[in-house]
Backbone as a printed PyTorch tensor [residue, N CA C, xyz], in Angstrom:
tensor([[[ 37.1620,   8.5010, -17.3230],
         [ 35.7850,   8.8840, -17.4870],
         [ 35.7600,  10.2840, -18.1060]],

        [[ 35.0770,  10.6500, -19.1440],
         [ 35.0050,  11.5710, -19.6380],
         [ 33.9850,  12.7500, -19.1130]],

        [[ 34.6280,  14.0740, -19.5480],
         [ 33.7240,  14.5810, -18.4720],
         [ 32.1220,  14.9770, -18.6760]],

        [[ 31.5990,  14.5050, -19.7480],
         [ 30.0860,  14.7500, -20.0610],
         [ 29.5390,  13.3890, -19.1660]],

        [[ 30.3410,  12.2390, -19.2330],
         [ 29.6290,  11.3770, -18.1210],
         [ 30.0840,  11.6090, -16.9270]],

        [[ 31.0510,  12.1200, -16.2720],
         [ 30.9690,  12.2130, -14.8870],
         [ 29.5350,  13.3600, -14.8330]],

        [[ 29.4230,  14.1770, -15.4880],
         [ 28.4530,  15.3840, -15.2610],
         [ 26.9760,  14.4590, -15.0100]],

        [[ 26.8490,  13.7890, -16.2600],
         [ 25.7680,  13.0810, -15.9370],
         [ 25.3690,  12.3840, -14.6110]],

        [[ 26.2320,  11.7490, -14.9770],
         [ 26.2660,  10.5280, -13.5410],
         [ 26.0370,  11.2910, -11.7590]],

        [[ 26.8690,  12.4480, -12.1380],
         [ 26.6910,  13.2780, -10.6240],
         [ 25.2970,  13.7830, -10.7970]],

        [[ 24.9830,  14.4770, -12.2260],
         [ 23.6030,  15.1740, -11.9410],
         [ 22.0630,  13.6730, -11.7290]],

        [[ 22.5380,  13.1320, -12.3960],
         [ 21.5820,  12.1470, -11.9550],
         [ 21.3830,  11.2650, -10.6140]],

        [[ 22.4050,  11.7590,  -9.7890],
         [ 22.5130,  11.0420,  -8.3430],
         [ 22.0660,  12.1340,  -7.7270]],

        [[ 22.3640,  13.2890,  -7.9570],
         [ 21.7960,  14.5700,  -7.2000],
         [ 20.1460,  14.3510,  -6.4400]],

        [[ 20.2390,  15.0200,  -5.4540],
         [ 18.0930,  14.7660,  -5.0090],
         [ 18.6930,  16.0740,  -4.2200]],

        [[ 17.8570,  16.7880,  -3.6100],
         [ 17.9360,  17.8550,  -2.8490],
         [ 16.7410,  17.8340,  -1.7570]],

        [[ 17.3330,  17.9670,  -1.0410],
         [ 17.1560,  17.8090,   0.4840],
         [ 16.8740,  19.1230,   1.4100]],

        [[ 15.4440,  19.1610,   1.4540],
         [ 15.2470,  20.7260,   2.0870],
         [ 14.6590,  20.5860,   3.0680]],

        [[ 15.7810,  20.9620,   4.5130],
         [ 15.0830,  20.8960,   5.8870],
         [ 13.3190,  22.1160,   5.9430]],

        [[ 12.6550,  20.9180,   6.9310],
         [ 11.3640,  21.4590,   7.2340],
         [ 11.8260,  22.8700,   8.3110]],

        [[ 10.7890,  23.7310,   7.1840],
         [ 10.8870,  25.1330,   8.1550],
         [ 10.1180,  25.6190,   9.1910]],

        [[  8.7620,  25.0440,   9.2150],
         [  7.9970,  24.7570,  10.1520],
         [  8.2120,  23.9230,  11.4300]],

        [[  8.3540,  24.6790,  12.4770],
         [  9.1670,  23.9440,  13.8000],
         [  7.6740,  23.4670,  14.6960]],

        [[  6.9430,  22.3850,  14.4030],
         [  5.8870,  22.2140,  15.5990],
         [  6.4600,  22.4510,  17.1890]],

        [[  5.4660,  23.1010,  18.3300],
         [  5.9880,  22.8360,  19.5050],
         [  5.9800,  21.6240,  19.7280]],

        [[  7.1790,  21.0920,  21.2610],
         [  6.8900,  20.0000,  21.9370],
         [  5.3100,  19.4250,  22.0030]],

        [[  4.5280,  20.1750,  22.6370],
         [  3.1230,  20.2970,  23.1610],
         [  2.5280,  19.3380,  21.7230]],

        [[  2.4170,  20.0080,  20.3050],
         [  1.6740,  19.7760,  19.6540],
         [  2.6560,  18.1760,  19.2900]],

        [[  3.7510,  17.7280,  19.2120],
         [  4.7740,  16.5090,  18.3270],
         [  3.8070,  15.8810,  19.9140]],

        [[  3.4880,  15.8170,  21.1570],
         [  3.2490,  15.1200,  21.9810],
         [  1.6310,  14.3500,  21.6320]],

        [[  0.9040,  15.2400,  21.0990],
         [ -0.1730,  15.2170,  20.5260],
         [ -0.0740,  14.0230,  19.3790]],

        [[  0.9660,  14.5030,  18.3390],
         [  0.8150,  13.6110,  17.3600],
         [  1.3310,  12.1870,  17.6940]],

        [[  2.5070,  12.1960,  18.3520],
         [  2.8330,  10.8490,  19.0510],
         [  1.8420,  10.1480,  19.4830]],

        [[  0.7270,  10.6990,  21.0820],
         [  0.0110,  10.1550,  21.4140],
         [ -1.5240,   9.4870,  20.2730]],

        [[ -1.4490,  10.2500,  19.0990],
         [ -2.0720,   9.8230,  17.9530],
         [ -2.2070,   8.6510,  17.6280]],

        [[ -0.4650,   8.6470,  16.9030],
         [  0.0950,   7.2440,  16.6210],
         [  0.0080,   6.2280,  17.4250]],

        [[  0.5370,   6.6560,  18.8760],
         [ -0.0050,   5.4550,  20.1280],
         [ -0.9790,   4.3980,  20.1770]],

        [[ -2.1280,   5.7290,  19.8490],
         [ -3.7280,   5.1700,  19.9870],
         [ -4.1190,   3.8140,  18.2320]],

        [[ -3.6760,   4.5000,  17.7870],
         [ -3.7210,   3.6730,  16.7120],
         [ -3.4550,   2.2090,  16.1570]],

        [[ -1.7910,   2.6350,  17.2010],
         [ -0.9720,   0.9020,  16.9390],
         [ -1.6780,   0.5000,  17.9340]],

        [[ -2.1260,   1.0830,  19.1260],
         [ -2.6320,  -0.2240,  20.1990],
         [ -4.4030,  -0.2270,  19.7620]],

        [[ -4.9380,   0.5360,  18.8120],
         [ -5.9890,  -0.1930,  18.1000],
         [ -5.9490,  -1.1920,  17.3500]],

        [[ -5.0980,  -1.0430,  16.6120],
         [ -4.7050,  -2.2840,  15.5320],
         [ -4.6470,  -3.4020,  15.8780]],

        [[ -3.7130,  -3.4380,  17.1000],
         [ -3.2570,  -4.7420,  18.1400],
         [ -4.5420,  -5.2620,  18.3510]],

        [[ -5.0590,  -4.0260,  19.4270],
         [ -6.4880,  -4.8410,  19.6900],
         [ -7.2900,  -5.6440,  19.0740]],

        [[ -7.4560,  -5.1300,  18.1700],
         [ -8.5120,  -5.5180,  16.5740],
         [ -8.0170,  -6.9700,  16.0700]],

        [[ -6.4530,  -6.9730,  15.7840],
         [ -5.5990,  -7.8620,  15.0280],
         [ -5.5920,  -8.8080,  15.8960]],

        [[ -5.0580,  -8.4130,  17.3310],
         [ -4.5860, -10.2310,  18.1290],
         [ -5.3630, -11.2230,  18.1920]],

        [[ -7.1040, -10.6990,  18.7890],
         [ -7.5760, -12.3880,  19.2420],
         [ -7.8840, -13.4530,  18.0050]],

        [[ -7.4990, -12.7990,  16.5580],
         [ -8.1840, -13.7800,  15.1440],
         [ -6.8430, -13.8750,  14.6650]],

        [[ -5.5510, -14.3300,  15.6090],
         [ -4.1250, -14.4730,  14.7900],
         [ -3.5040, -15.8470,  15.4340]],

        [[ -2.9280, -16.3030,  14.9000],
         [ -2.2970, -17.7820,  15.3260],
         [ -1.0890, -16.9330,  15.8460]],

        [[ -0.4800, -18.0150,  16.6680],
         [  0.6960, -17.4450,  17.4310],
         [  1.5980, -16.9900,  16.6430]],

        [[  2.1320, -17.6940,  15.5570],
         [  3.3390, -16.8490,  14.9040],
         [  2.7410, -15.3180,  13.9850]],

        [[  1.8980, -15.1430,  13.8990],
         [  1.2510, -13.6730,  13.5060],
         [  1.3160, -12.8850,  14.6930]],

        [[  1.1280, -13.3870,  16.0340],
         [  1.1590, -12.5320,  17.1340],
         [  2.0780, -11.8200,  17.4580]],

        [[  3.1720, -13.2150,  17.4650],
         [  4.5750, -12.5550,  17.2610],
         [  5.0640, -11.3460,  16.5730]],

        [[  4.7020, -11.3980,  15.4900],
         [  4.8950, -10.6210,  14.1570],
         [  4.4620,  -9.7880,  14.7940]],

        [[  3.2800,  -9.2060,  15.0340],
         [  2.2960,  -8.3130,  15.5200],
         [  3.3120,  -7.4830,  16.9570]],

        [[  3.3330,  -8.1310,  17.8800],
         [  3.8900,  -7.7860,  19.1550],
         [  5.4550,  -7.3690,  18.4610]],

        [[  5.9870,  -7.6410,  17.4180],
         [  7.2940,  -7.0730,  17.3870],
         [  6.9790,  -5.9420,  16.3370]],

        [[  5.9730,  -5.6640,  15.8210],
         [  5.6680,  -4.2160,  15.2420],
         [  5.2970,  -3.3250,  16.1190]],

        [[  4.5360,  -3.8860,  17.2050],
         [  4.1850,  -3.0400,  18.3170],
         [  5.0970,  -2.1980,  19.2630]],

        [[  5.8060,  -3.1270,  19.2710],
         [  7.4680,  -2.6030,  20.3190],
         [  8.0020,  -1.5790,  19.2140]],

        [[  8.0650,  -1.4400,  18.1420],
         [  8.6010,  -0.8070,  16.7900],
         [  8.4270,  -0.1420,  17.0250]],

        [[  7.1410,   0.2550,  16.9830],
         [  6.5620,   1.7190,  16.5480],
         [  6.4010,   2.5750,  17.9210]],

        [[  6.3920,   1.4970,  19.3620],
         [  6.5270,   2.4440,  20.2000],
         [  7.6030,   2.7010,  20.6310]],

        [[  8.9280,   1.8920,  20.1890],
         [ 10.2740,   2.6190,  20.5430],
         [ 10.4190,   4.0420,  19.5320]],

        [[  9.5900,   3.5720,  18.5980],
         [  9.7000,   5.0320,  17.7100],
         [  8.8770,   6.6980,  18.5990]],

        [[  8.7030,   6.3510,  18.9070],
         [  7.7470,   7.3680,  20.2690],
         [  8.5970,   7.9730,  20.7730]],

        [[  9.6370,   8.5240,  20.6050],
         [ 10.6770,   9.2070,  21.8410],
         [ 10.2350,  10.1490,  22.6840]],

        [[  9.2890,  11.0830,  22.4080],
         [  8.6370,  12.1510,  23.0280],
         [  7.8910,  11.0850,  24.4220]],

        [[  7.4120,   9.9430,  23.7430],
         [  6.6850,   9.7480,  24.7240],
         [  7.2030,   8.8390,  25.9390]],

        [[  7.7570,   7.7500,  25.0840],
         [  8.7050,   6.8070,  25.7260],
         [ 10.4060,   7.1280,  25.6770]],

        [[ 10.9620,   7.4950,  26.9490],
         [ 12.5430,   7.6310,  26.9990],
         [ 13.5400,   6.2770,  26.6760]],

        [[ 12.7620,   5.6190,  27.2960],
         [ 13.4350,   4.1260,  27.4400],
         [ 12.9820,   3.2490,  26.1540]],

        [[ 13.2310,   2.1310,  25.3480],
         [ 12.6920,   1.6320,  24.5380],
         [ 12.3780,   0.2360,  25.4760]],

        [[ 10.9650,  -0.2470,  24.4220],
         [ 10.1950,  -1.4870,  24.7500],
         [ 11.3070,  -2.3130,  24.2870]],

        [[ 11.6190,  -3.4230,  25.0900],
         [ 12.4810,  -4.4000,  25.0370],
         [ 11.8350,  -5.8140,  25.4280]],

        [[ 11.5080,  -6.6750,  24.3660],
         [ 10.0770,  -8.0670,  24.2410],
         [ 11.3830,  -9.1160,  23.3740]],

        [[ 11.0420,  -9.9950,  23.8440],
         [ 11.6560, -11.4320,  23.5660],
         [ 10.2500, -12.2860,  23.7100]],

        [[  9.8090, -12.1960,  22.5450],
         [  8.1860, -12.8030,  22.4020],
         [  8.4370, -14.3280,  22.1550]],

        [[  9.5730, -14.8450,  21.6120],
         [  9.4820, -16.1240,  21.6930],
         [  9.9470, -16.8490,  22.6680]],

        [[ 10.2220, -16.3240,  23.6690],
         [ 11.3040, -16.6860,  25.1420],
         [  9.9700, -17.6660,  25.7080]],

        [[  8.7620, -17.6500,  25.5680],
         [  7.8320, -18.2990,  26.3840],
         [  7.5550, -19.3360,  25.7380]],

        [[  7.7700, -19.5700,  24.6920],
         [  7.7080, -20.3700,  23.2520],
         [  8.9840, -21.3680,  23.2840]],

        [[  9.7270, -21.2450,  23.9180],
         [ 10.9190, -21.7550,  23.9150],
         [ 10.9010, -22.8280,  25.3000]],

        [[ 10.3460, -22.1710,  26.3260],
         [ 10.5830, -22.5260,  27.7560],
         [  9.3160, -24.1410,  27.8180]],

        [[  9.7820, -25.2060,  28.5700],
         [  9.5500, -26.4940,  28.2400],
         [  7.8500, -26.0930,  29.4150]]])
């Protein structure tokens, strides 16, 4: 490889990556979490009773998503096996 294309090839893979310098407190990231909270379990609300079961599904496994994404709020993650009832005779 010659070296005007390795140059290329590296400068064109390059992106630069600049940590946030702004440190929010705990207090305020608890705030924004509980934000997000309110939101996905609006959505749910809104979304479930006009969804056929396999949308629910769908639905209930975005829900667990976004609140295992919550760490501030939730330590433990939501753990749902939504089709386990679906399965059972």
């Amino acid at each position: 490889m010659t070296f005007a294309a390795a140059f290329y090839r590296w400068a064109n893979s390059y992106t630069a990556k600049w940590p946030s310098l702004l440190k929010e407190p705990p207090s305020e990231q608890i705030k924004v979490d509980d934000v997000k909270l309110r939101a996905v379990i609006a959505l749910m609300e809104v979304l479930m009773p006009n969804m056929d079961d396999e949308n629910k599904i769908i639905l209930i496994q975005w829900g667990c998503e976004q609140f295992n994404e919550l760490k501030l709020l939730f330590q433990s993650p939501l753990i749902l096996d939504p089709r386990r009832d679906a399965e059972l005779p």
